[in-house]
C-alpha positions in Angstrom: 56.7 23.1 70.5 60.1 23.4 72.1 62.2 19.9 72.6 61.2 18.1 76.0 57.6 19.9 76.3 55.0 17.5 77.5 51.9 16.9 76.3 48.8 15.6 78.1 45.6 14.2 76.7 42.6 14.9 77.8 38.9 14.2 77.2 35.3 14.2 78.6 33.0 11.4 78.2 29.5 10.0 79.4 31.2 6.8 80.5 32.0 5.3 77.4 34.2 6.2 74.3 34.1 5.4 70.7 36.1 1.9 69.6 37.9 4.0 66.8 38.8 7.0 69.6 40.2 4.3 72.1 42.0 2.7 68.9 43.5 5.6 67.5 44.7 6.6 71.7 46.3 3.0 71.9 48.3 3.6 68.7 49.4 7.3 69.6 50.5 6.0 73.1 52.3 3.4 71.8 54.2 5.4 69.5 54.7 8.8 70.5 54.9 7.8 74.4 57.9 10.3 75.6 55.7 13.0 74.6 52.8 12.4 76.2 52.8 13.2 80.1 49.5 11.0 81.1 46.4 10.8 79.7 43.2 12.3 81.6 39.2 11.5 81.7 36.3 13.3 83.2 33.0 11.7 83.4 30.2 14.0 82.5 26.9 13.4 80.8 25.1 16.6 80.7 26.8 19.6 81.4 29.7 19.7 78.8 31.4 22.9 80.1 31.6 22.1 83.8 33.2 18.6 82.4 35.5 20.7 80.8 36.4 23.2 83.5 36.8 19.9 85.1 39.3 18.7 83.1 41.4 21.7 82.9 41.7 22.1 86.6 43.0 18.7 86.8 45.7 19.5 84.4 46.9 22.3 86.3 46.4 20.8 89.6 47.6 17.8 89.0 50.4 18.1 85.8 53.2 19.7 85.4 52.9 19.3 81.8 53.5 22.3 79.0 50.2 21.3 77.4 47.0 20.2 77.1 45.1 18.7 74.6 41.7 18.3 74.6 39.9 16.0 72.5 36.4 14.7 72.5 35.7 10.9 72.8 34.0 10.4 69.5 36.6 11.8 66.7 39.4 9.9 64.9 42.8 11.1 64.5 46.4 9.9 63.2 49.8 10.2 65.3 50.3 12.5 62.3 47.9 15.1 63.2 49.5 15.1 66.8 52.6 15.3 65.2 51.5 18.4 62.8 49.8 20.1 66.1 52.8 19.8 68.6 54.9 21.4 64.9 52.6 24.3 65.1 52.7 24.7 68.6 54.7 27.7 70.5 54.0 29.0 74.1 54.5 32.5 72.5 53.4 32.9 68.8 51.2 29.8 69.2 49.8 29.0 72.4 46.3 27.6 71.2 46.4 25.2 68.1 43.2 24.3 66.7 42.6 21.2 64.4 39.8 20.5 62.1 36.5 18.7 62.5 32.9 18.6 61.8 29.8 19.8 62.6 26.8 18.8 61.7 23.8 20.9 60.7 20.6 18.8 60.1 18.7 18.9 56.8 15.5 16.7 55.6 18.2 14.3 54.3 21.3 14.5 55.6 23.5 16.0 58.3 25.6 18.9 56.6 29.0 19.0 57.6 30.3 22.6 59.0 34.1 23.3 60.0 34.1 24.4 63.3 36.8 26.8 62.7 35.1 30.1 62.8 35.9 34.2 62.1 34.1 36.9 64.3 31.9 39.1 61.8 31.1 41.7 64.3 31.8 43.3 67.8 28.7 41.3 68.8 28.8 37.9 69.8 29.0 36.5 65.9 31.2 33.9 64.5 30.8 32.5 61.2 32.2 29.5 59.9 35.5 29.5 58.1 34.2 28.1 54.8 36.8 28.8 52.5 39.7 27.6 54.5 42.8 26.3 52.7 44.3 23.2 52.8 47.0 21.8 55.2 47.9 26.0 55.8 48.3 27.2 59.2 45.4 30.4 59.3 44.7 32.8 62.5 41.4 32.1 63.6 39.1 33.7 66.4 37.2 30.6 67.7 37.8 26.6 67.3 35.7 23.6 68.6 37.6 22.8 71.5 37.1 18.9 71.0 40.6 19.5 68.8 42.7 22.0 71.0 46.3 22.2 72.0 46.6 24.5 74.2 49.8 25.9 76.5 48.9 26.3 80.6 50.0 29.2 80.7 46.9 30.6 78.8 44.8 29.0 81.6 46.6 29.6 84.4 46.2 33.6 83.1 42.6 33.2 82.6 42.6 31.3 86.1 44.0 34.2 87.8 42.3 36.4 86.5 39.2 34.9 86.6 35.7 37.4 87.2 34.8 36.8 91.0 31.5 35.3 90.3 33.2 32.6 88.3 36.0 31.6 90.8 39.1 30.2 90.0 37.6 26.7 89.3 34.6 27.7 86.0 36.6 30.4 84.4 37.3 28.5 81.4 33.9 27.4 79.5 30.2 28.6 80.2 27.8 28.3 78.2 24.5 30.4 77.7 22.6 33.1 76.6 24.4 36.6 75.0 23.0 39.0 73.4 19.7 37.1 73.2 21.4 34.1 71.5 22.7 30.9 72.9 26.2 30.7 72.9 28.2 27.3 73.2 31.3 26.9 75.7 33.7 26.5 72.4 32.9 30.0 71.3 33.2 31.5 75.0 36.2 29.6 75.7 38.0 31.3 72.4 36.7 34.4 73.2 38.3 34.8 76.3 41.3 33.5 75.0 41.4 36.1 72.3 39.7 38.6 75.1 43.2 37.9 77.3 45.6 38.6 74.1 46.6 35.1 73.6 46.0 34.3 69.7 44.6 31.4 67.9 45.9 29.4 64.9 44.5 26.3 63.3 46.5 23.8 61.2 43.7 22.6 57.8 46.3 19.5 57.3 45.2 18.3 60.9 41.8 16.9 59.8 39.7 14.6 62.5 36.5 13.0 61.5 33.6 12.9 63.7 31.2 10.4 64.5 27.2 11.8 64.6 25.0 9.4 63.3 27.6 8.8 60.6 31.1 9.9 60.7 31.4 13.5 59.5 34.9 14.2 57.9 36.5 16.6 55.1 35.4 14.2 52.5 31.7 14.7 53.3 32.3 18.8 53.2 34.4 18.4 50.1 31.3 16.7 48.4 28.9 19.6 49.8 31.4 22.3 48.5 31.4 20.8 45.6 27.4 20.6 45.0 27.0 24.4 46.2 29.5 25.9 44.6 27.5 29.9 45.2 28.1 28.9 48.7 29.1 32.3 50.7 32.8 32.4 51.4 
């Protein structure tokens, strides 16, 4: 990120956010307060990707800010992963910075933790979880959760303008529904476009947020599923 670049933060939320997320805001503000341009919300209980949408027009709209990053209201993260994100970040070489969080898939026992940090396996709409990632490395990727994204305007301000008619210049961001046959989230369609408009997409493995599902999901709860499947695929 180039010296003076502002950053705002930005989140959706049913109307409440996690203590820890509020917590972890507080200290970030406090500390790292010349950076950051404002923070923004957007109220939303159902429909996750017109919250989004939501909150990305408001950035553009309403901020003159380089960047946006988008968070979701129930992770935890250190001023040092903003730190190692706004390090990573470059309008040109890397305009959309994914961190790392969690998933999780449900089992009879537990909730499995899967890295939403994923690489396309075919032309078709299939992306398949970047299992073997390495640690603290900075690795192309072609879709990221987007509740950990620092992303430059100028990759939605071109995917606002040249935004499909039936979409408008307002929902051209995230949609979510069925391709293909399958159901596809808002995450995966967001990247897609991204990657669809030539912009690439990196994610830092040192920038790790946990996630609170029924119990916090983090790298220490994948580390212990690696480590008791080790014939997992790659």
């Amino acid at each position: 990120m180039r010296k003076g670049e502002k950053v705002v933060i930005g989140w959706c939320d049913p109307g409440q956010v996690d203590g820890v997320f509020a917590a972890d805001l507080a200290v970030l503000a406090g500390r790292r307060h010349r950076q950051i341009d404002m923070v923004m919300r957007m109220e939303g209980s159902a429909l996750v990707s017109r919250s989004r949408n939501e909150l990305v027009r408001q950035f553009l709209d309403q901020s003159a800010a380089e960047w946006l990053w988008m968070l979701d209201a129930d992770h935890s993260f250190s001023v040092e992963d903003f730190d190692r994100l706004c390090a990573t970040a470059d309008r040109d070489t890397a305009p959309m910075v994914a961190g790392v969080y969690f998933g999780g898939w449900r089992t009879d026992l537990w909730l499995a933790p899967v890295p939403l940090i994923f690489r396309k396996v075919s032309q078709a709409p299939e992306w398949q979880p970047i299992w073997d990632y390495a640690h603290n490395q900075i690795i192309e990727v072609d879709a990221a959760g987007t509740g950990c994204i620092l992303v430059h305007r100028r990759v939605l301000q071109h995917l606002r303008e040249n935004a499909p008619e039936n979409l408008g210049p307002d929902w051209c961001w995230f949609l979510d529904g069925p391709v293909n046959g399958r159901w596809i989230g808002e995450d995966l369609i967001f990247s897609e476009r991204v990657k669809a408009a030539g912009f690439p997409i990196v994610a830092h493995t040192g920038v790790q947020l946990r996630h609170r599902k029924s119990v916090w999901i983090g790298e220490a709860q994948y580390a212990w599923l690696v480590n008791q499947q080790p014939e997992r695929d790659a």
